[in-house]
C-alpha positions as CSV (number, residue, x, y, z in Angstrom):
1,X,5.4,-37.6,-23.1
2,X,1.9,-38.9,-23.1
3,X,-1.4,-37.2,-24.8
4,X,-2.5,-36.0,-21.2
5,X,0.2,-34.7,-20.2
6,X,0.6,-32.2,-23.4
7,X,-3.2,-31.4,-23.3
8,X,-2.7,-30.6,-19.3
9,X,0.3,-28.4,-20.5
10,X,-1.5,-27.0,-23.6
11,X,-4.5,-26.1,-21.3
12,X,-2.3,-24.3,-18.8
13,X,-0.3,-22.1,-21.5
14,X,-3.6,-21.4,-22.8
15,X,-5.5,-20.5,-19.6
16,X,-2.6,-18.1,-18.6
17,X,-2.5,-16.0,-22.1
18,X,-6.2,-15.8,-22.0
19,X,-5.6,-14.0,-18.2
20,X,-2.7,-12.4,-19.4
21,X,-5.3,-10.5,-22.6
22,X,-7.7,-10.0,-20.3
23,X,-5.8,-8.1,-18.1
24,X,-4.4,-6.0,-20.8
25,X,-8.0,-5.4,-22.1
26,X,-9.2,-3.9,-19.0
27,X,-5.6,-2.0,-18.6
28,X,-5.9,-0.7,-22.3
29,X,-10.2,0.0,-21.4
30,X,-11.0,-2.0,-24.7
31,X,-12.8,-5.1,-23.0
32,X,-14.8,-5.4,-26.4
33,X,-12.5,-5.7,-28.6
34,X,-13.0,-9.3,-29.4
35,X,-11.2,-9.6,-32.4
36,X,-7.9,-8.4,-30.7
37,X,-5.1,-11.3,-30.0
38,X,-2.4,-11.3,-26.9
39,X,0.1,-9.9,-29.5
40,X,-2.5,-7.1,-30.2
41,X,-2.4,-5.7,-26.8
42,X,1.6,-6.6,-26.3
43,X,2.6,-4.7,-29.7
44,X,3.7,-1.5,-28.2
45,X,0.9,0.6,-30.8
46,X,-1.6,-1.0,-28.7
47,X,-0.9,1.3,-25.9
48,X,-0.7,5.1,-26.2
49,X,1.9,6.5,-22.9
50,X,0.8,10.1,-22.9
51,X,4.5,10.8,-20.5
52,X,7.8,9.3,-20.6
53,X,7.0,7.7,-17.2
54,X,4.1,6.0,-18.1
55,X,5.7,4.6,-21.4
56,X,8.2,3.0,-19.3
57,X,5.2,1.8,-17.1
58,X,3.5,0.5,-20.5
59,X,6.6,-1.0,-21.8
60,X,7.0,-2.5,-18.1
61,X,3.7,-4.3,-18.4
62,X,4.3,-5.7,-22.0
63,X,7.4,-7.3,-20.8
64,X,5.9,-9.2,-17.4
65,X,2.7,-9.8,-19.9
66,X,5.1,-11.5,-21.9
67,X,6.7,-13.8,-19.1
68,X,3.2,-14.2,-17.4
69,X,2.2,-16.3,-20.6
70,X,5.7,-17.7,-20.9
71,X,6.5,-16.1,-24.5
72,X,10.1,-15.8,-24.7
73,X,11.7,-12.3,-24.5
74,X,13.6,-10.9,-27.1
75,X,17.4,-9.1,-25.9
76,X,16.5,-5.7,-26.2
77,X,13.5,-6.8,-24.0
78,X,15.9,-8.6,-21.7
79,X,18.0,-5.2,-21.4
80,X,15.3,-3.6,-20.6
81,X,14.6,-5.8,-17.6
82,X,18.1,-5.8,-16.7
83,X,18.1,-1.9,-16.0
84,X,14.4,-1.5,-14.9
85,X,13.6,-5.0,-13.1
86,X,16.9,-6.2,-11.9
87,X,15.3,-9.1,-10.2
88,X,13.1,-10.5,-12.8
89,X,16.1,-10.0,-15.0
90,X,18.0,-12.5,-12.7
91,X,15.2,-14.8,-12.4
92,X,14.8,-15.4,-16.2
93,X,18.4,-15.1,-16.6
94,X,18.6,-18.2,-14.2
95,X,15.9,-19.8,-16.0
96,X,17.9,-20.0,-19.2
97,X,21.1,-21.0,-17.7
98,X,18.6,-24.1,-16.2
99,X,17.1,-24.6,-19.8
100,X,20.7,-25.1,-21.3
101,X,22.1,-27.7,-18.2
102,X,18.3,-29.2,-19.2
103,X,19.3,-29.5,-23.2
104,X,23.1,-31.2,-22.0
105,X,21.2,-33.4,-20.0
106,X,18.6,-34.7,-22.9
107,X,21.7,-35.3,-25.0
108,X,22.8,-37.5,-22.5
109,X,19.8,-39.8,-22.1
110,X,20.6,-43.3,-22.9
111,X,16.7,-44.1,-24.0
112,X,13.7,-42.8,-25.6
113,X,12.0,-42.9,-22.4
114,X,14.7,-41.8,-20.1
115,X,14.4,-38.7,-21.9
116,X,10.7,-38.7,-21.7
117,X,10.6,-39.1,-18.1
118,X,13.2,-36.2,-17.3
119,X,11.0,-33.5,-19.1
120,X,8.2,-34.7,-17.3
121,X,10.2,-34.3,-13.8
122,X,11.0,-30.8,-15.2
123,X,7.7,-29.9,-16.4
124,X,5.9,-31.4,-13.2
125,X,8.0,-28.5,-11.4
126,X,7.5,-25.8,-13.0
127,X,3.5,-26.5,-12.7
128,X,4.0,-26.8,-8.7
129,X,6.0,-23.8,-8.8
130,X,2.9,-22.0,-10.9
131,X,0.8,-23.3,-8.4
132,X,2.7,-21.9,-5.1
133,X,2.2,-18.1,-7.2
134,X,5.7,-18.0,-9.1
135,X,5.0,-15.5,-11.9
136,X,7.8,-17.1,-14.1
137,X,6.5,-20.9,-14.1
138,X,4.9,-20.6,-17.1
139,X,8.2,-19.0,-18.8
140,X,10.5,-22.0,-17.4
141,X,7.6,-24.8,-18.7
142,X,7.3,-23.0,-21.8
143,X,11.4,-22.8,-22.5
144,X,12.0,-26.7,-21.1
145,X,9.1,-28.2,-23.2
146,X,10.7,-25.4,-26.7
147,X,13.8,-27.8,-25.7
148,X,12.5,-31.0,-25.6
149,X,10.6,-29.9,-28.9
150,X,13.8,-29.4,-30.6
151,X,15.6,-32.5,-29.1
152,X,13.1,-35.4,-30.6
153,X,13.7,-33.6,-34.1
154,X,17.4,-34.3,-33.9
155,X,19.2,-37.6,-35.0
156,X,20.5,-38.3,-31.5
157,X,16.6,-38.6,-30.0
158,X,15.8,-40.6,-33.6
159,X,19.0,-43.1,-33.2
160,X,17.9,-43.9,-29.5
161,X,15.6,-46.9,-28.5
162,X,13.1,-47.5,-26.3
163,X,13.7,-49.3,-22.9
164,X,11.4,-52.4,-24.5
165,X,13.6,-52.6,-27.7
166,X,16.7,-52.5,-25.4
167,X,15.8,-55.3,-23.2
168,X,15.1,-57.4,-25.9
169,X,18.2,-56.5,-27.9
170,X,19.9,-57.4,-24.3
171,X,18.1,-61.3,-24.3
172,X,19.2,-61.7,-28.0
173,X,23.1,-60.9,-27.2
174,X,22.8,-63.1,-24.1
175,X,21.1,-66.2,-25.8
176,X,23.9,-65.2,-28.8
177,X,26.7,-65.4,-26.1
178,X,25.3,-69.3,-24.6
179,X,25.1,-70.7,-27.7
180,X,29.1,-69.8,-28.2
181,X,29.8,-71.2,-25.0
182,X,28.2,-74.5,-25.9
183,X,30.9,-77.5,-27.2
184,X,31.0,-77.0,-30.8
185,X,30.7,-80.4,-33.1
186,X,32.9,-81.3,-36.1
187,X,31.4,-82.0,-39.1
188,X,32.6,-85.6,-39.2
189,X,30.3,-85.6,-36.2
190,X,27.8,-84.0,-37.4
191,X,27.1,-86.8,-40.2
192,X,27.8,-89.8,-37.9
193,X,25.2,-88.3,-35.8
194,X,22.8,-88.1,-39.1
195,X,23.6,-91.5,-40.3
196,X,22.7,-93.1,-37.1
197,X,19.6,-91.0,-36.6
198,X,18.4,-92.1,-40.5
199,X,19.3,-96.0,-39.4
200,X,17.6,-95.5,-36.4
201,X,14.8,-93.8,-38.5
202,X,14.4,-97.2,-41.1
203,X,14.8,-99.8,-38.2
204,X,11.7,-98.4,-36.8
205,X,8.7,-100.2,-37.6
206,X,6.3,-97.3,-39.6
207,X,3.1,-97.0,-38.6
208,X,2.1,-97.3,-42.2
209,X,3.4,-100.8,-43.0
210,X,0.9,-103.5,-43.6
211,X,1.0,-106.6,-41.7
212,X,2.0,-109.4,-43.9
213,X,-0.6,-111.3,-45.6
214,X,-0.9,-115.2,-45.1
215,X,-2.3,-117.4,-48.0
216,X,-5.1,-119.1,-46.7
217,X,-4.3,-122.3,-49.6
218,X,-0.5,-122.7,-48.5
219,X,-1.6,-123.2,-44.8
220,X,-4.3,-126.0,-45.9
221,X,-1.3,-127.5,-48.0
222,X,1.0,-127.4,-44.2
223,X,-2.3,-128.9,-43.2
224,X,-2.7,-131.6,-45.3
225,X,1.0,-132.9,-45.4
226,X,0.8,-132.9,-41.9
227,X,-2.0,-135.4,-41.6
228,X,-0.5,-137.4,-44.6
229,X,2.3,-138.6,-42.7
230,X,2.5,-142.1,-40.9
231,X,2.5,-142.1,-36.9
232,X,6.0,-143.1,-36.1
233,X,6.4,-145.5,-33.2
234,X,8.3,-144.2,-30.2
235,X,11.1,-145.5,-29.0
236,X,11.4,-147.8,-26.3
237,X,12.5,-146.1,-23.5
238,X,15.6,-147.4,-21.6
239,X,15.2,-145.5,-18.8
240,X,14.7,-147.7,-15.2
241,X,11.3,-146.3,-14.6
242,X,10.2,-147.9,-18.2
243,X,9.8,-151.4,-16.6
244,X,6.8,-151.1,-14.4
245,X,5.5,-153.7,-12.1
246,X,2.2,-155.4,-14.7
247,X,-1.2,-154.4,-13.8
248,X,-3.3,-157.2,-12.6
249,X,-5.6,-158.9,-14.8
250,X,-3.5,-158.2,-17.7
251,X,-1.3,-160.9,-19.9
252,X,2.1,-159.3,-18.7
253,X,0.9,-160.3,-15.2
254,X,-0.6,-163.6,-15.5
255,X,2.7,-164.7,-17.2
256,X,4.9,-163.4,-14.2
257,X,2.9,-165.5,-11.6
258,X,3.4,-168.6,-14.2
259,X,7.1,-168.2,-14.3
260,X,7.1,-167.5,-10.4
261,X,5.3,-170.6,-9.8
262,X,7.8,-172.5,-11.9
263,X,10.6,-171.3,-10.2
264,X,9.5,-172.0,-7.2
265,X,8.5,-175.7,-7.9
266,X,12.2,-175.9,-9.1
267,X,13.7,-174.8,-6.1
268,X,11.9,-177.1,-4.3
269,X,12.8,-180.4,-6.0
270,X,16.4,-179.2,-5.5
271,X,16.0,-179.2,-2.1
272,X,14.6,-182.9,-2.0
273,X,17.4,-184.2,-3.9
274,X,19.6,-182.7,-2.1
């Protein structure tokens, strides 16, 4: 139950025992007595029956004064009723058999705030029943909220949790429960799966390692050996294309036209002779 809600209930309870006094003050004809409480004017020396009518009248009044400001009544008080006010008697009577089906009920609540919100829905009645002019709302407010009083003092209220707490108990079991259901892994597994994530780990190039450094004097050294060495002559080639036609002008080519001249005055003195 929330701050408002008590303060709207306090205010009520209070507003009704102030009317209540008041009434009795002007009833008793001592409107200044200011330093005179409720229980003052309900104590029965507070009024002085002069006949045995109107101390039954008197006593009368105390009692309704009583369940006008929603003080509980006491047996004898309750007798009383029974034998002069039949049907108040049977209206409060009711009342309390409500008030214990209202206490089974709270034992039964399953949360801290399942509990909460049926003494609001029982306390939100009783103020619309005050409101519609039943004398007794204040007596069945007062005697639900007494029980709700004494339920959060006991170890069943203390034990139970909130909806919040529940729900997240609820995602902790189910989260639990998946991870059971998941394929379980040997241990032999488990440090294959190790070794190959540390091998994985060192085959990695780090971020940290240093480029290797090249000496500057062993790469003049390559260098310099390289341009020591003699050119070595390739080798003739032997394929077809090698043996190009001579370029004229050249010593290959005047030598061909020598040789073709020659042959040709060869073949011709052949032919002579024969």
């Amino acid at each position: 139950m929330d701050l408002s809600t008590i303060g709207s209930i306090n205010q009520y309870a209070k507003g009704v025992a102030l009317k209540t006094q008041w009434n009795l003050k002007k009833k008793s004809g001592d409107v200044t007595a200011h330093s005179k409480g409720l229980n003052d004017f309900l104590s029965a020396s507070s009024i002085a029956a002069k006949t045995p009518e109107e101390a039954d009248n008197e006593k009368m009044q105390k009692i309704t004064a009583k369940v006008d400001a929603g003080a509980k009544l006491t047996e004898k008080e309750m007798e009383y009723l029974k034998e002069k006010n039949p049907q108040l008697y049977e209206k409060l009577r009711q009342i309390e058999k409500e008030q214990k089906a209202y206490e089974e009920a709270l034992r039964h609540c399953k949360s801290k705030d399942e509990a909460q919100r049926l003494h609001m829905a029982r306390v939100g009645e009783a103020m619309q029943a005050a409101k519609n002019g039943d004398g007794t709302a204040a007596y069945r407010m007062n005697r639900m909220t007494e029980s709700m009083t004494a339920f959060t003092e006991t170890d069943d209220y203390k034990k139970l949790s909130t909806e919040a707490e529940q729900a997240l108990e609820r995602k902790e079991q189910k989260e639990a429960e998946q991870a059971e259901q998941e394929p379980k892994i040997s241990d032999t597994e488990k440090l294959e799966q190790t070794e190959k994530a540390e091998k994985a780990e060192d085959a990695a190039p780090s971020e940290d390692t240093e480029p290797e450094k090249v000496d500057p004097h062993a790469v003049d050294a390559v260098e310099t050996e390289t341009l020591a060495k003699p050119d070595v002559p390739k080798a003739e080639s032997k394929h077809p294309s090698a043996s190009a036609t001579p370029h004229f002008g050249t010593q290959a080519y005047v030598t061909t036209q020598e040789s073709e001249a020659q042959e040709k005055k060869q073949r011709k003195a052949i032919d002579v002779e024969a």
